[in-house]
N, C-alpha and C positions, 0 to 999 in steps of 0.2 A: 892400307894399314901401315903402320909404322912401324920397322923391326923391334925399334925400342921398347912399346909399347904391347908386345904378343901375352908376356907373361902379368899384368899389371888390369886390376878392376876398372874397369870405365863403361859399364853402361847394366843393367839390369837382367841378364839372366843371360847376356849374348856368349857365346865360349869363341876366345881369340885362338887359333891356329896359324900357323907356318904354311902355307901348302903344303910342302914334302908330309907336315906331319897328317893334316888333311887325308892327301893320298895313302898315307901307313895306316893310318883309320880305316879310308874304305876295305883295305883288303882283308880288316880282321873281323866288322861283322858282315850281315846282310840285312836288305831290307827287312824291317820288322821286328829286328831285333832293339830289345829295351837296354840302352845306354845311360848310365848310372856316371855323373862324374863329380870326383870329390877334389 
């Protein structure tokens, strides 16, 4: 991935993350939980 490119549309429904932000993610749900993003 290109840093440039994290924040920016390019492909049909994929969600571009940071790692670090990745990892701040996993800590706030758990498996099974329904993820909503706008």
């Amino acid at each position: 991935m290109i840093p440039g490119q994290i924040d920016r549309a390019a492909s049909h429904g994929c969600i571009r993350l940071a790692n670090w932000d990745v990892v701040r993610l996993a800590t706030k749900i758990k498996s099974g939980d329904n993820v909503s993003i706008h």
